[in-house]
N, C-alpha and C positions, 0 to 999 in steps of 0.2 A: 579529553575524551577520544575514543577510537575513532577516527571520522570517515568519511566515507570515502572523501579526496584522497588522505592520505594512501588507506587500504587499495583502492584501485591505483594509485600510482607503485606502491610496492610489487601488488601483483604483474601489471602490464609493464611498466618501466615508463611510466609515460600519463599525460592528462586523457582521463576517459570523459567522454562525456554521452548523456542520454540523448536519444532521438523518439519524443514522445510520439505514438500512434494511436489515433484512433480507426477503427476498424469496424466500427457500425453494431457491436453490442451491445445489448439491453442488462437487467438485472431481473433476479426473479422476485422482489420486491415492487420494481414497478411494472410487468406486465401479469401480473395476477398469481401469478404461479405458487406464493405464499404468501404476496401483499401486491397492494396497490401506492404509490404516489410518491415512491422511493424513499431515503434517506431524507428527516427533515431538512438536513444543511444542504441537500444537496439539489443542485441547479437542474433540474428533470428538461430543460428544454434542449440539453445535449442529447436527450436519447427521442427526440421526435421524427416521426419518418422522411418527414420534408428535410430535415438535416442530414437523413442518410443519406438520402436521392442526393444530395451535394457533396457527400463524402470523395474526396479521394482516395485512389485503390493505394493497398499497402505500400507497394514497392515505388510509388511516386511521390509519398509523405515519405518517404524515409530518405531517397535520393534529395530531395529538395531541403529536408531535417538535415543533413549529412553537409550539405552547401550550405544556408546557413550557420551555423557552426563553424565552417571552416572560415568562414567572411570576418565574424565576431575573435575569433581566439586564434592565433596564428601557429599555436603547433598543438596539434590534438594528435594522441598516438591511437584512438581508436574508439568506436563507438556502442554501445549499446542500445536495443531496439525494445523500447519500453511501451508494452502497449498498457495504456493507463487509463483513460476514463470507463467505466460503464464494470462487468463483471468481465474479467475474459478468458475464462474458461467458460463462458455458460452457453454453449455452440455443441452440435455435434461432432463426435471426437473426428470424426476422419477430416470434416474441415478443420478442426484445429491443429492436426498434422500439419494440413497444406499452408497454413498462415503461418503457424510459428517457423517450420521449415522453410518458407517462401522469405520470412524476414532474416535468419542467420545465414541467407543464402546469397541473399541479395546485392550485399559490397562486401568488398575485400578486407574491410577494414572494421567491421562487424565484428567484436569479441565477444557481445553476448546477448542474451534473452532477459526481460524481465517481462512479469507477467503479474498483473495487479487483480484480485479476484476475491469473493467471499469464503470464508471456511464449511460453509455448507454446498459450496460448488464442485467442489473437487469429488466425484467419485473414484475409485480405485481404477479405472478405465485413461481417468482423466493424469492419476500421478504415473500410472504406469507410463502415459505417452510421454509426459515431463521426464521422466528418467530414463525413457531412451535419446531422449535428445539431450539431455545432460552428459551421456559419452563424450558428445565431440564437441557440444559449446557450454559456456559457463553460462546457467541458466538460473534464475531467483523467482522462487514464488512470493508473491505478497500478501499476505493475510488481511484481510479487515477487520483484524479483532477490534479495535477500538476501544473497549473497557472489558474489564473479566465481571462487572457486574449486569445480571440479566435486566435490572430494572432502569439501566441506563441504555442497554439495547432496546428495551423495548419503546423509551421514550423518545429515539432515532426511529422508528419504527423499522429499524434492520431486520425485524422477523427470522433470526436467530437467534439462540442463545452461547452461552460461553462454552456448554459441552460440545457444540459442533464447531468449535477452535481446538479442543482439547484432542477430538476423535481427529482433525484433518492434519493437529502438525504431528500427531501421534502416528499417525500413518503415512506421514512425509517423511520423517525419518530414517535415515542410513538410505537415503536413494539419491545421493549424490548432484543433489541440485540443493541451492542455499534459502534458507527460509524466514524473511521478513514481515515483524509485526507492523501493525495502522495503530498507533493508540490518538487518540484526543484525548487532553487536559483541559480541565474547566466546563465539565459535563456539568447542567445545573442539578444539585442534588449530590453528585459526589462531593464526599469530604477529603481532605490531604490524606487520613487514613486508607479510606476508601482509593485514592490515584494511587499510591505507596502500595496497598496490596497488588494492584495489579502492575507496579516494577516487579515484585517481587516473581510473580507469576513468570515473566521471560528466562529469567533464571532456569525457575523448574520445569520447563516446559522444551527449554533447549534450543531457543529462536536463534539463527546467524545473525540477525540485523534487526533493528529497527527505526521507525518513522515516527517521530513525535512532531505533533503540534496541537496548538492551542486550539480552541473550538471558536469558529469566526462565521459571520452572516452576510451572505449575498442576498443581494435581492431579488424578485421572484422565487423566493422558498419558502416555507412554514415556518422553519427557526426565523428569517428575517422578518419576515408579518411580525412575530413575537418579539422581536430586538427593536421594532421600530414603536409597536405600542407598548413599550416599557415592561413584558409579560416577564421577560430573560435578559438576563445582563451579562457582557462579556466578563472574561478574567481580567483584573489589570496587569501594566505591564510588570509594576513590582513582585506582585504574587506572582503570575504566570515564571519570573525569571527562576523565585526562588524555589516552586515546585519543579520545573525542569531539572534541577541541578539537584535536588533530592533524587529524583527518579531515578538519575544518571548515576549517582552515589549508589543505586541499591541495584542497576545489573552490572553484569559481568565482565569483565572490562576487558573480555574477549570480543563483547557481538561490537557489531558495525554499527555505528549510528548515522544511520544515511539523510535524517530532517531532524530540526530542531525546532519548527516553526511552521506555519501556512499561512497562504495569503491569497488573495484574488487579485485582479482587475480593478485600477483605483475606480473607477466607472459603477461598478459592481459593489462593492466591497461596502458593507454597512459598519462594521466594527468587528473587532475591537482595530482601530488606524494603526496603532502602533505596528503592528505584524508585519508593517510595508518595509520596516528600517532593519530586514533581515542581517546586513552585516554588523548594525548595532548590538544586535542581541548577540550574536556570536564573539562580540568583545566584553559583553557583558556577560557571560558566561565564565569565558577566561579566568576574567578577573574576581568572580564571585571563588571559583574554585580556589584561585590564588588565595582569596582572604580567609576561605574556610583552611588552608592547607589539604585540601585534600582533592582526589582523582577519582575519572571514573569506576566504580566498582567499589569502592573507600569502605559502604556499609553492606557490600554483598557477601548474604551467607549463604555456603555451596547448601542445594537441597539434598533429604537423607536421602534418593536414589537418585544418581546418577542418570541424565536424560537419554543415553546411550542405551539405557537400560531399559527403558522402559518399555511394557507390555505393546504390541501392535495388536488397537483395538477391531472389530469388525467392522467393515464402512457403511456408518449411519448419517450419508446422504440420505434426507428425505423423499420418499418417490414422487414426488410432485416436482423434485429440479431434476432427479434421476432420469427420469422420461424424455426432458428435454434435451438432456445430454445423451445417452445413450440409444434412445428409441424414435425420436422423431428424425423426421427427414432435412434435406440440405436447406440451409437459411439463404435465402435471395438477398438481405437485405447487407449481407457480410461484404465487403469492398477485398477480397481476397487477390485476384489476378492480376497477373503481370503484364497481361495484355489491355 
């Protein structure tokens, strides 16, 4: 498969690695704005205010990111500033100028931007800033699609649906920043047909990269209440290997495949355990390919138009996340300065 190590070492000449940030965003799922109480899987006590109020400012998670890194791995040629939990485009734009600017700005050795967000977050406000800052740094948006089926968002309660994935990377397109799908495998209720259509969807849709992993339960979450009273059950690890390696069969054996798995906190982490033995599964992949003879992209067929080609739709951002990004005032709660 394409992997993600290898593609940043071709591009940079050298080992990249991530310096995750958080930066004190919320989602518009859990403060009201189109739902309340987040992502079932997802651990809501990252976005409480008392954890803001102890947030570190950007540019001092990222120096200290940047030094650890250097402690663990002893030649890193350069780093990327990944702001990862919560939504993070979902701020008003001119502070997202200053954060994202303040973070490619910050060390020398900073090659680039990644930027983890919903497909209903991006207004045209929001890709226009991305694509000016994609002139001078190599910048990634990440999508949260997750599945292209509505009835498995809806049972995340993500409160989107798949056309606002279709309208946001429709409208990312040809603006010179790279664009990465979120999918989880082992939705309860999808079938292998049902994950398989939505390989296929990356293909037509023209994503640079994406992130796969299996659907797993922390505790303190609603999926985990349901994991632990028997309501939901994880993927096992044999199925889970051998739908991976399908999905990877059916994109393009161009996009980046940057995760192949998720895990938590063994402390945290209710199931599925296996997910902990990530270099396991990575040899187990190999050698699945090996036995099947074939590589990523093996059963991919090109869609009838070409993703380059396709219509740019009008932005139907919702105006309930639109307001918040475009018309309310500066967020106090943002850990932005350098001071």
């Amino acid at each position: 498969m394409n992997s993600f190590g290898a593609f940043l070492k071709r591009k940079h000449g050298g080992r990249i690695q991530r310096v995750s940030i958080d930066a004190g965003f919320t989602c518009p799922n859990v403060d009201g704005a189109v739902a309340k109480g987040g992502c079932n899987f997802c651990d809501n006590r990252s976005f409480s205010p008392s954890r803001r109020v102890r947030l570190q400012k950007v540019a001092d998670q990222l120096r200290q990111g940047i030094e650890t890194v250097r402690r663990r791995y002893s030649k890193v040629s350069g780093f990327i500033a990944y702001f990862q939990p919560a939504t993070n485009t979902y701020a008003p734009v001119e502070q997202l100028e200053e954060i994202f600017e303040l973070a490619v700005s910050i060390h020398p050795e900073i090659v680039g931007l990644a930027i983890g967000t919903r497909p209903d977050c991006v207004p045209d406000s929001v890709l226009t800033l991305i694509e000016r800052l994609a002139k001078t740094s190599d910048v990634s948006v990440e999508y949260g699609m997750q599945s292209i089926h509505d009835e498995s968002l809806k049972w995340m309660n993500r409160a989107h649906n798949h056309a606002h994935m279709i309208n946001a990377i429709d409208r990312s397109r040809n603006r010179h920043f790279e664009t990465c799908a979120h999918v989880i495998l082992g939705i309860p209720g999808e079938t292998h047909a049902m994950m398989m259509e939505t390989a296929e969807e990356i293909g037509r849709l023209g994503f640079d990269a994406i992130k796969l992993h299996n659907l797993y339960a922390v505790r303190g979450t609603p999926l985990g209440t349901e994991v632990l009273e028997g309501k939901v059950e994880m993927m096992e690890y044999d199925t889970y290997l051998q739908t991976l390696v399908d999905f990877l069969e059916r994109i393009p054996p161009h996009v980046i495949v940057e995760r192949i798995s998720g895990d938590a906190p063994p402390d945290f982490l209710i199931a599925p355990l296996w997910c902990l033995k990530k270099s396991e599964l990575r040899l187990a992949i190999e050698k699945e390919f090996e036995r099947r003879g074939t590589v990523q992209g093996s059963r991919w067929t090109p869609p009838s138009i070409d993703p380059t080609f396709r219509p740019i739709p009008t932005d139907q951002t919702p105006d309930a996340i639109r307001v918040q990004i475009d018309q309310r005032g500066r967020l106090p709660v943002l850990k932005l300065q350098d001071q």
